[in-house]
MDTraj code that builds the backbone (N, CA, C; nanometers):
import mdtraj as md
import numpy as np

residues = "UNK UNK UNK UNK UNK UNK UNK UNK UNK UNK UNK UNK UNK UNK UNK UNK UNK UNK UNK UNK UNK UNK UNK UNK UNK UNK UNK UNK UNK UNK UNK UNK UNK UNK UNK UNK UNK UNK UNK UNK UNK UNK UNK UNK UNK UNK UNK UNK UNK UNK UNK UNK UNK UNK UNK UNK UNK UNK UNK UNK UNK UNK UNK UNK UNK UNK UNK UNK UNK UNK UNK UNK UNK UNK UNK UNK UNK UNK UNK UNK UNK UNK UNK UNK UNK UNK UNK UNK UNK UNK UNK UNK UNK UNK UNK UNK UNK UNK UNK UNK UNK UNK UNK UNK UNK UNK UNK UNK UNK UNK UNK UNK UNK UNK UNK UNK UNK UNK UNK UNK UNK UNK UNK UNK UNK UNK UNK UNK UNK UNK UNK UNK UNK UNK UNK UNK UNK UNK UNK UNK UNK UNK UNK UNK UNK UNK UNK UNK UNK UNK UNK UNK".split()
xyz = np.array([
    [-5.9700, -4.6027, -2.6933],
    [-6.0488, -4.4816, -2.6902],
    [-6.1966, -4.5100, -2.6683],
    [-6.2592, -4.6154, -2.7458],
    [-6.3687, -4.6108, -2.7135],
    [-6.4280, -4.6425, -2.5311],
    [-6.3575, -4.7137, -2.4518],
    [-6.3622, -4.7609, -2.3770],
    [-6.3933, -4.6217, -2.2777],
    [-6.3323, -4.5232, -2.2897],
    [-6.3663, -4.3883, -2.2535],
    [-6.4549, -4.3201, -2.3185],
    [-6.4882, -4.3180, -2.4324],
    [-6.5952, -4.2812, -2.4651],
    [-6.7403, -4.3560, -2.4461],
    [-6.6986, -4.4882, -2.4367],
    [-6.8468, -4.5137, -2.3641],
    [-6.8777, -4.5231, -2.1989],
    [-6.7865, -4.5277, -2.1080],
    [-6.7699, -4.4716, -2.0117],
    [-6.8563, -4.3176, -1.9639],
    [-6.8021, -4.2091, -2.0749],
    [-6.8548, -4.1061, -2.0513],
    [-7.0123, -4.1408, -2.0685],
    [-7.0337, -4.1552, -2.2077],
    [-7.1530, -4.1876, -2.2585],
    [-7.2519, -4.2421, -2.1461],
    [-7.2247, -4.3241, -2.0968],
    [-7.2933, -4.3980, -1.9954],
    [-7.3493, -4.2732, -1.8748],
    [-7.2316, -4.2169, -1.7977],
    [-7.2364, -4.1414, -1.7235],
    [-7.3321, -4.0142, -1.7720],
    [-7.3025, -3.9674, -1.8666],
    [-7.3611, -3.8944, -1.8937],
    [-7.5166, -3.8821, -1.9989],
    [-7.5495, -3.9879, -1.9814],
    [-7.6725, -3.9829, -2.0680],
    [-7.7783, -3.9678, -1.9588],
    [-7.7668, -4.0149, -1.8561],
    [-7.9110, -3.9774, -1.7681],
    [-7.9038, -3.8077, -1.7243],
    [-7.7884, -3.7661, -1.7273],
    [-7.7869, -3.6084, -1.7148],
    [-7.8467, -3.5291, -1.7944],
    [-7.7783, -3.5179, -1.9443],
    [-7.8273, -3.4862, -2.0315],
    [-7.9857, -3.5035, -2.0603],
    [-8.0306, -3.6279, -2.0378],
    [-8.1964, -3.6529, -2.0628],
    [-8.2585, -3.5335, -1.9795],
    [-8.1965, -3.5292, -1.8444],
    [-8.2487, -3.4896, -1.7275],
    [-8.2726, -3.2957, -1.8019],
    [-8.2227, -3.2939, -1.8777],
    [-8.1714, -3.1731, -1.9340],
    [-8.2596, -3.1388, -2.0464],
    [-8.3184, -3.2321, -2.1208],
    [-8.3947, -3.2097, -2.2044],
    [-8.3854, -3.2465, -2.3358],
    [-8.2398, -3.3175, -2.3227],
    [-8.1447, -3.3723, -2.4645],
    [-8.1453, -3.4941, -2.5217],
    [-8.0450, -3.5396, -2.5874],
    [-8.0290, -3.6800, -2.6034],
    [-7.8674, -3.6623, -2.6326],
    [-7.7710, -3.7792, -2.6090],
    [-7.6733, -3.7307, -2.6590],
    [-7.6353, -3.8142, -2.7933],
    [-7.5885, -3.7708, -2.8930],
    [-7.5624, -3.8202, -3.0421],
    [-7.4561, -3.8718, -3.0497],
    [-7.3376, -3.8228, -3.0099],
    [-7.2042, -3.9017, -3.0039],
    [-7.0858, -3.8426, -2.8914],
    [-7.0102, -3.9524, -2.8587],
    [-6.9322, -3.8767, -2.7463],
    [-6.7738, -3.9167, -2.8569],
    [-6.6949, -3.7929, -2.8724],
    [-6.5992, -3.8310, -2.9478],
    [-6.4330, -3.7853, -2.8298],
    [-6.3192, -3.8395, -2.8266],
    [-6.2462, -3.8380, -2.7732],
    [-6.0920, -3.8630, -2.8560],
    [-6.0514, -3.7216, -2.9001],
    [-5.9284, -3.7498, -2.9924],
    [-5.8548, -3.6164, -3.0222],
    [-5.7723, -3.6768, -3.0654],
    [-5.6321, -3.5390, -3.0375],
    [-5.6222, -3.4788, -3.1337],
    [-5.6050, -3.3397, -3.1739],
    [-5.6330, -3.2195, -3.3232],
    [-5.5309, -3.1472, -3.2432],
    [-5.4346, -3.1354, -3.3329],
    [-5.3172, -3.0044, -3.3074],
    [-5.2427, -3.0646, -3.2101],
    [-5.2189, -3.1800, -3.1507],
    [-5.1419, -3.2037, -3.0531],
    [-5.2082, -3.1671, -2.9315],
    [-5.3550, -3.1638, -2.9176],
    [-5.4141, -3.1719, -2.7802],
    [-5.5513, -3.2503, -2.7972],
    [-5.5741, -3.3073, -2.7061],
    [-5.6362, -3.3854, -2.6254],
    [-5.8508, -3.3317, -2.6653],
    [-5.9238, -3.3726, -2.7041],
    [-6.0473, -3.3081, -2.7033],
    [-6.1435, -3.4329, -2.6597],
    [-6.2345, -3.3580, -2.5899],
    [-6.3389, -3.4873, -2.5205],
    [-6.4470, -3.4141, -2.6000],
    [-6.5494, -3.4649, -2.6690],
    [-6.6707, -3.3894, -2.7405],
    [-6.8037, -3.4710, -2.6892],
    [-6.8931, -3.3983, -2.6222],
    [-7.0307, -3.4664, -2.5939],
    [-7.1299, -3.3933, -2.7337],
    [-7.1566, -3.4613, -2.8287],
    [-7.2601, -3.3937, -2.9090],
    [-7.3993, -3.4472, -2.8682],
    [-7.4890, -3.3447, -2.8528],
    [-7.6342, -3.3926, -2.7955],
    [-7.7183, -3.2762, -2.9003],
    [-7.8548, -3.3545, -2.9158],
    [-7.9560, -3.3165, -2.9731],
    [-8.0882, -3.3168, -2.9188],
    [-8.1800, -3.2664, -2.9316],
    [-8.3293, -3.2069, -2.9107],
    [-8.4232, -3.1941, -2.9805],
    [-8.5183, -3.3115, -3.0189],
    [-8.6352, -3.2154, -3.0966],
    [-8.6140, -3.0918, -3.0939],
    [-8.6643, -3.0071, -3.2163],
    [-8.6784, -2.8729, -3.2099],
    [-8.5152, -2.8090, -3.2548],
    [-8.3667, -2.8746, -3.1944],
    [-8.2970, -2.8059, -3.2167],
    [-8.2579, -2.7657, -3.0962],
    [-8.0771, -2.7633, -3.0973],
    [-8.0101, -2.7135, -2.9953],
    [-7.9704, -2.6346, -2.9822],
    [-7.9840, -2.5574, -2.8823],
    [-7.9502, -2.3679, -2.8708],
    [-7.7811, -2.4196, -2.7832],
    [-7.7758, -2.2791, -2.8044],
    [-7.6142, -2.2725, -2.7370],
    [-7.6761, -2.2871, -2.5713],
    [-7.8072, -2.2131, -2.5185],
    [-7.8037, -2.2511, -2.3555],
    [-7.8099, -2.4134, -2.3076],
    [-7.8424, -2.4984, -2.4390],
    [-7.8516, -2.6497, -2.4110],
    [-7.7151, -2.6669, -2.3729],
    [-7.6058, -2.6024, -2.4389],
    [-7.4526, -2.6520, -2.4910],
    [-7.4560, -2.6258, -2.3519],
    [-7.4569, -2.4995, -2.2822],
    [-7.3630, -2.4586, -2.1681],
    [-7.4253, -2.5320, -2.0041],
    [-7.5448, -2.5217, -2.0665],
    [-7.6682, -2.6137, -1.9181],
    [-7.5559, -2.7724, -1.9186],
    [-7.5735, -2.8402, -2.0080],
    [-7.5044, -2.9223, -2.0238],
    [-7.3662, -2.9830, -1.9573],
    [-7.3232, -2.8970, -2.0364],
    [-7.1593, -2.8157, -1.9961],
    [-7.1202, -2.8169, -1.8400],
    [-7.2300, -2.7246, -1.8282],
    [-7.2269, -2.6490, -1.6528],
    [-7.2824, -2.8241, -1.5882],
    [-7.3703, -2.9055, -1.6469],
    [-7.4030, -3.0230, -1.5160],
    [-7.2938, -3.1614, -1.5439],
    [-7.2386, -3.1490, -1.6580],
    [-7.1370, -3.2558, -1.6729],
    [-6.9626, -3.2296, -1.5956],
    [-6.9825, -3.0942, -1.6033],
    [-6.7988, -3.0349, -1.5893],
    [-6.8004, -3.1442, -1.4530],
    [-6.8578, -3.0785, -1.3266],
    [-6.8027, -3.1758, -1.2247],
    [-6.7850, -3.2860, -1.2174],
    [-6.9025, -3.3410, -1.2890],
    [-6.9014, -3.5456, -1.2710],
    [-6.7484, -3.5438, -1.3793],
    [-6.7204, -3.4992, -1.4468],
    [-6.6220, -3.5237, -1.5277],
    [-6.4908, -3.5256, -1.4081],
    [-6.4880, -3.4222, -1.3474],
    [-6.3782, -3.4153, -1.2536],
    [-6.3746, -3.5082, -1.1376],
    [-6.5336, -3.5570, -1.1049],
    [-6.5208, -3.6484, -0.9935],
    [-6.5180, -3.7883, -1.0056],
    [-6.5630, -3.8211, -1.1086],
    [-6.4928, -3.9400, -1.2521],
    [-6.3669, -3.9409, -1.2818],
    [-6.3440, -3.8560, -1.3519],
    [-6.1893, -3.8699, -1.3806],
    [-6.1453, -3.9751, -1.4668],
    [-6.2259, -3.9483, -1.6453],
    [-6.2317, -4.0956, -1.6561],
    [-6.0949, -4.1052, -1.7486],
    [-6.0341, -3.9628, -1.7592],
    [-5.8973, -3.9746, -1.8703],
    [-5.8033, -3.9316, -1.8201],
    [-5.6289, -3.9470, -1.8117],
    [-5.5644, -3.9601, -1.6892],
    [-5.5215, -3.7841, -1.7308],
    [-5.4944, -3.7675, -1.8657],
    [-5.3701, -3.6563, -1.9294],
    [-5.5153, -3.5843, -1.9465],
    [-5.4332, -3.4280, -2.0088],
    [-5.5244, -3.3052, -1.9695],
    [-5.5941, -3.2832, -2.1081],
    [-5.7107, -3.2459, -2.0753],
    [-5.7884, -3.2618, -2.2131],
    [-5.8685, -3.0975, -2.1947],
    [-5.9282, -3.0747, -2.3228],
    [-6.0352, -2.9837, -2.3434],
    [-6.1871, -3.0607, -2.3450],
    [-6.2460, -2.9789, -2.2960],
    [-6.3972, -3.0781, -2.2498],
    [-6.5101, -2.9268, -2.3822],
    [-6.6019, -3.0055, -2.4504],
    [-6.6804, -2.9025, -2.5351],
    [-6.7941, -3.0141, -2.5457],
    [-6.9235, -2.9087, -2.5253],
    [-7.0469, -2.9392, -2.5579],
    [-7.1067, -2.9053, -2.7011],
    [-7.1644, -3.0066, -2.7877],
    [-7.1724, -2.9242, -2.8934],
    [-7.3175, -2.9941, -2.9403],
    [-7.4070, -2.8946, -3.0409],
    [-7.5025, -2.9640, -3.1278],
    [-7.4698, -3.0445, -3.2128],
    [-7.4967, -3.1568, -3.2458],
    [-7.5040, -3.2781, -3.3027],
    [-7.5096, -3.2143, -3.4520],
    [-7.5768, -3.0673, -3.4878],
    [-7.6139, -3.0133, -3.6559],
    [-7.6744, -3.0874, -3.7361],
    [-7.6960, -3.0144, -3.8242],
    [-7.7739, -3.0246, -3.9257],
    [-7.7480, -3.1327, -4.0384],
    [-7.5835, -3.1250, -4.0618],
    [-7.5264, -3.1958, -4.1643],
    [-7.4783, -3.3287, -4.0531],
    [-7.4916, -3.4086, -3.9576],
    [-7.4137, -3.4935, -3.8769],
    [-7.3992, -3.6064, -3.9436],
    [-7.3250, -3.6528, -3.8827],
    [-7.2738, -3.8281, -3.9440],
    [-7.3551, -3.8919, -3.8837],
    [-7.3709, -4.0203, -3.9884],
    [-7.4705, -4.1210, -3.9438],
    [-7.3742, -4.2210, -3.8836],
    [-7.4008, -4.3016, -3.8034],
    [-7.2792, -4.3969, -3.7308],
    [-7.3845, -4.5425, -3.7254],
    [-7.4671, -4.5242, -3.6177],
    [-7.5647, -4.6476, -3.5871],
    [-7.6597, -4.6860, -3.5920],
    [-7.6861, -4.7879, -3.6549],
    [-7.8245, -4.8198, -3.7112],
    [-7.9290, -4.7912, -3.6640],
    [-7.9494, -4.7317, -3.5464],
    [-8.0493, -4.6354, -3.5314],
    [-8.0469, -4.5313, -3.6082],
    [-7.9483, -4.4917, -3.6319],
    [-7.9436, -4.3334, -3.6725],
    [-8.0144, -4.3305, -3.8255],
    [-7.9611, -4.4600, -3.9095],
    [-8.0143, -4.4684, -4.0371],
    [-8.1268, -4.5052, -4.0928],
    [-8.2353, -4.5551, -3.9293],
    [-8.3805, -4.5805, -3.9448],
    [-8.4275, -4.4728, -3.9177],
    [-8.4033, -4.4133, -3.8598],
    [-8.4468, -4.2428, -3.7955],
    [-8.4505, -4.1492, -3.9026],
    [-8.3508, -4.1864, -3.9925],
    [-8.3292, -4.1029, -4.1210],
    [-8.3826, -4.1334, -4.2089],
    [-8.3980, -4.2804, -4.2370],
    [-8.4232, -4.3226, -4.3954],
    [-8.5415, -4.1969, -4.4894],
    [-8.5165, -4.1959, -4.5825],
    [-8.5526, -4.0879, -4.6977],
    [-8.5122, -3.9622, -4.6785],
    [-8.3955, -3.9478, -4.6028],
    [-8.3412, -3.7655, -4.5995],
    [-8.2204, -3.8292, -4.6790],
    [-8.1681, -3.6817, -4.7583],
    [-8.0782, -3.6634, -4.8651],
    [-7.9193, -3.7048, -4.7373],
    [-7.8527, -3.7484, -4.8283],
    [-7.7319, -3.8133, -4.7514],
    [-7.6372, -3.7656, -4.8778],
    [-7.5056, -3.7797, -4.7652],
    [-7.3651, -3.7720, -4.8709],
    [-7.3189, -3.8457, -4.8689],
    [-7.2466, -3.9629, -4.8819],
    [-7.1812, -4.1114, -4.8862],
    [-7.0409, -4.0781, -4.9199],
    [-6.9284, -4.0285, -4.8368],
    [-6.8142, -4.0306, -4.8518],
    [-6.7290, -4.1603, -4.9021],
    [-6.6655, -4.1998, -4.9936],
    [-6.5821, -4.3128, -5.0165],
    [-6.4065, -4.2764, -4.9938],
    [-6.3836, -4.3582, -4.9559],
    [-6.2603, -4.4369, -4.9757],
    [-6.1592, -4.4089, -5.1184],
    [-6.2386, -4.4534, -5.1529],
    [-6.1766, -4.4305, -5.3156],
    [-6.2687, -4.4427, -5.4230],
    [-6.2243, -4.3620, -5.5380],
    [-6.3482, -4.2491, -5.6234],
    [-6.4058, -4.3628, -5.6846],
    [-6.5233, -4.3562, -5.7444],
    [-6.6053, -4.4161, -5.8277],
    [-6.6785, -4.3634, -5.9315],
    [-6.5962, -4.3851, -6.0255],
    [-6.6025, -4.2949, -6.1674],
    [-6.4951, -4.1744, -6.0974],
    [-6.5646, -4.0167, -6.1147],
    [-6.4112, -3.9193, -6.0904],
    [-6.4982, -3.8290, -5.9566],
    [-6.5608, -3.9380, -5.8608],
    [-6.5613, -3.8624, -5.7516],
    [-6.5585, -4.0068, -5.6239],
    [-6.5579, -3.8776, -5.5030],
    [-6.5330, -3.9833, -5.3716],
    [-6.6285, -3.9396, -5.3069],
    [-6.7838, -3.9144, -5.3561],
    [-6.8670, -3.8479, -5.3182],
    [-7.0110, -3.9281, -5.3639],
    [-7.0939, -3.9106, -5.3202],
    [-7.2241, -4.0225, -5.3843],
    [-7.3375, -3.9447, -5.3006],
    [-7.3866, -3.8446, -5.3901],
    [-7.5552, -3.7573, -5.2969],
    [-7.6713, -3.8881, -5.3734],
    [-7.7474, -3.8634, -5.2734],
    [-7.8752, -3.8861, -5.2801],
    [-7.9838, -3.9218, -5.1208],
    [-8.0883, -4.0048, -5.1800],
    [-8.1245, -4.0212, -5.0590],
    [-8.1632, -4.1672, -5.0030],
    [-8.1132, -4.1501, -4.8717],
    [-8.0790, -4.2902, -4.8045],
    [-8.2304, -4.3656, -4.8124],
    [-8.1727, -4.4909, -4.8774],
    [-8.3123, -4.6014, -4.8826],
    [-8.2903, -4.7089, -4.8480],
    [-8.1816, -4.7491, -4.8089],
    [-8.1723, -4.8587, -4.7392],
    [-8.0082, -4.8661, -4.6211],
    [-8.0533, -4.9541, -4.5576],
    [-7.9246, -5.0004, -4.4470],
    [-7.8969, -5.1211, -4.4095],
    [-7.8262, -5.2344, -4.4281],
    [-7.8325, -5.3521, -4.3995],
    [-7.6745, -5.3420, -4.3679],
    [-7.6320, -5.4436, -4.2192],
    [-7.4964, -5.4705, -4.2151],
    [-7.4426, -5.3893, -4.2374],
    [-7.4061, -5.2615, -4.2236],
    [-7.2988, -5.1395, -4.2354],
    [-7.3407, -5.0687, -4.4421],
    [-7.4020, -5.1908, -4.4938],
    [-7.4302, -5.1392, -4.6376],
    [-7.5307, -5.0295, -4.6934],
    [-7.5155, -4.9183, -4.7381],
    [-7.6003, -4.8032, -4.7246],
    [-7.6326, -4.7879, -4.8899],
    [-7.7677, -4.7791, -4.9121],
    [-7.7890, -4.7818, -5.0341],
    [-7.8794, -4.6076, -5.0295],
    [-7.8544, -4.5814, -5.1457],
    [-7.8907, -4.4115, -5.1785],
    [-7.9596, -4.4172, -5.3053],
    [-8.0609, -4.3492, -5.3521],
    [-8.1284, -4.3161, -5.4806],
    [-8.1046, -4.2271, -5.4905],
    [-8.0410, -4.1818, -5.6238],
    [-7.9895, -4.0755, -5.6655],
    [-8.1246, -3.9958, -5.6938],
    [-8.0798, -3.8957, -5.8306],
    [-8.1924, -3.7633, -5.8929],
    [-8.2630, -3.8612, -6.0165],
    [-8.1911, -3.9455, -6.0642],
    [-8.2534, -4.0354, -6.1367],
    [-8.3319, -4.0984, -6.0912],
    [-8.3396, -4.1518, -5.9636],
    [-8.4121, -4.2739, -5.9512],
    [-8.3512, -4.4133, -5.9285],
    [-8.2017, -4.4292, -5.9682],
    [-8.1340, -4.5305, -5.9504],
    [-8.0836, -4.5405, -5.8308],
    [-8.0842, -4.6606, -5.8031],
    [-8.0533, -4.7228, -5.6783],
    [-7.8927, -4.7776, -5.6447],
    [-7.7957, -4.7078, -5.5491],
    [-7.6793, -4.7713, -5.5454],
    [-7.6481, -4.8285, -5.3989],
    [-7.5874, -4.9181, -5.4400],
    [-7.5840, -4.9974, -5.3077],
    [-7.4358, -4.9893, -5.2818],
    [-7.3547, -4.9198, -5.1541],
    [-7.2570, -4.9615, -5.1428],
    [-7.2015, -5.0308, -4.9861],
    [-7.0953, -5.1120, -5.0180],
    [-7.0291, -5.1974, -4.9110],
    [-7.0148, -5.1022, -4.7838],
    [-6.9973, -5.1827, -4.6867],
    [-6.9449, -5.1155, -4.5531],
    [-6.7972, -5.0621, -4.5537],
    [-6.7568, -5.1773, -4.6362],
    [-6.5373, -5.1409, -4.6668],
    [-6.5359, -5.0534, -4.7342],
    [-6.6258, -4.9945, -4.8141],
    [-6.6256, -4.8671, -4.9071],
    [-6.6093, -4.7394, -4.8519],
    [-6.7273, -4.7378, -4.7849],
    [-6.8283, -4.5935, -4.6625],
    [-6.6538, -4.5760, -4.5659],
    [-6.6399, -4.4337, -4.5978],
    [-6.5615, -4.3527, -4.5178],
    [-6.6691, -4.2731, -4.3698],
    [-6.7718, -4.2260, -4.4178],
    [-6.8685, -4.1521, -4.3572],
    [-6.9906, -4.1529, -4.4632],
    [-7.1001, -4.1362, -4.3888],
    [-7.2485, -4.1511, -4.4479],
    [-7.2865, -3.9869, -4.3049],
    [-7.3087, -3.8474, -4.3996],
    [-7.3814, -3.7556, -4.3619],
    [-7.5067, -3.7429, -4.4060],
    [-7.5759, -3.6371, -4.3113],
    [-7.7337, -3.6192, -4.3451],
    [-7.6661, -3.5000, -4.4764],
    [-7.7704, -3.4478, -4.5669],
    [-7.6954, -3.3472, -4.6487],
    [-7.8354, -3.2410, -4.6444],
    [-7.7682, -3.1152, -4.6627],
    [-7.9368, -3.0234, -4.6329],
    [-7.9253, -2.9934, -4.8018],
    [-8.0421, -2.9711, -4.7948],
    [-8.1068, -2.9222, -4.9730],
    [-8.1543, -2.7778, -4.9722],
    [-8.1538, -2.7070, -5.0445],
    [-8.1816, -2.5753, -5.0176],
    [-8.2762, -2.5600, -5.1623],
])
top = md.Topology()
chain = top.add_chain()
for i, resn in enumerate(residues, 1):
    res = top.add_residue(resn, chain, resSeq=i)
    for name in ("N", "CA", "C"):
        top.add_atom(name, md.element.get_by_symbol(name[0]), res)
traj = md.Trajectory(xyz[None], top)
């Protein structure tokens, strides 16, 4: 899968720029027994739905004249949001000191959940300061997903 997703990625990142975007992740995987190709892209300022469809409207063809997946898929443009997953170490220097959710694997104490805010990243290891002030450091084999989290 990835091999198609960076394929697209490739193809489609000088478009998208050209557009005014950046793209955040290209995801490629099957929900309900069909096929989904996802370009998520972002913008200073925030992505309107005319980014989604501008997008949309300059990728559909290269997609068809590419042809980079053989079986029939759904193609969707989407904003990257508010709450997104962090994946690559860019993403977690870009972020460091915004509130994060640290999904686990398996619970620690009686949750699979860990808020605070991201203060460090080394090697896949994501460390968070909680409301206390304490500092937790956890493994890469741990981390299911590391989200941004909004505070209200």
């Amino acid at each position: 899968m990835s091999r198609i997703t960076d394929l697209v990625r490739d193809f489609s990142e000088p478009v998208v720029k050209e557009l005014g975007c950046e793209i955040w992740d290209v995801e490629y995987l099957k929900e309900a027994g069909e096929w989904y190709l996802r370009v998520y892209i972002d913008k200073e300022g925030g992505v309107s739905i005319n980014d989604c469809v501008a997008v949309t409207r300059a990728l559909d063809p290269i997609l068809d004249e590419k042809d980079p997946i053989p079986e029939s898929y759904t193609f969707e443009v989407c904003s990257a949001g508010l709450e997104r997953q962090l994946k690559r170490p860019s993403d977690f220097e870009r972020f460091m000191g915004s509130p994060v959710t640290v999904k686990l694997y398996r619970a620690v104490g009686d949750s699979r959940e860990l808020l605070g805010t991201l203060a460090g990243f080394s090697d896949g290891d994501v460390t968070v300061t909680g409301k206390n002030g304490e500092e937790t450091t956890v493994p890469k084999s741990d981390i299911a997903a590391v989200k941004l989290r909004i505070e209200i």
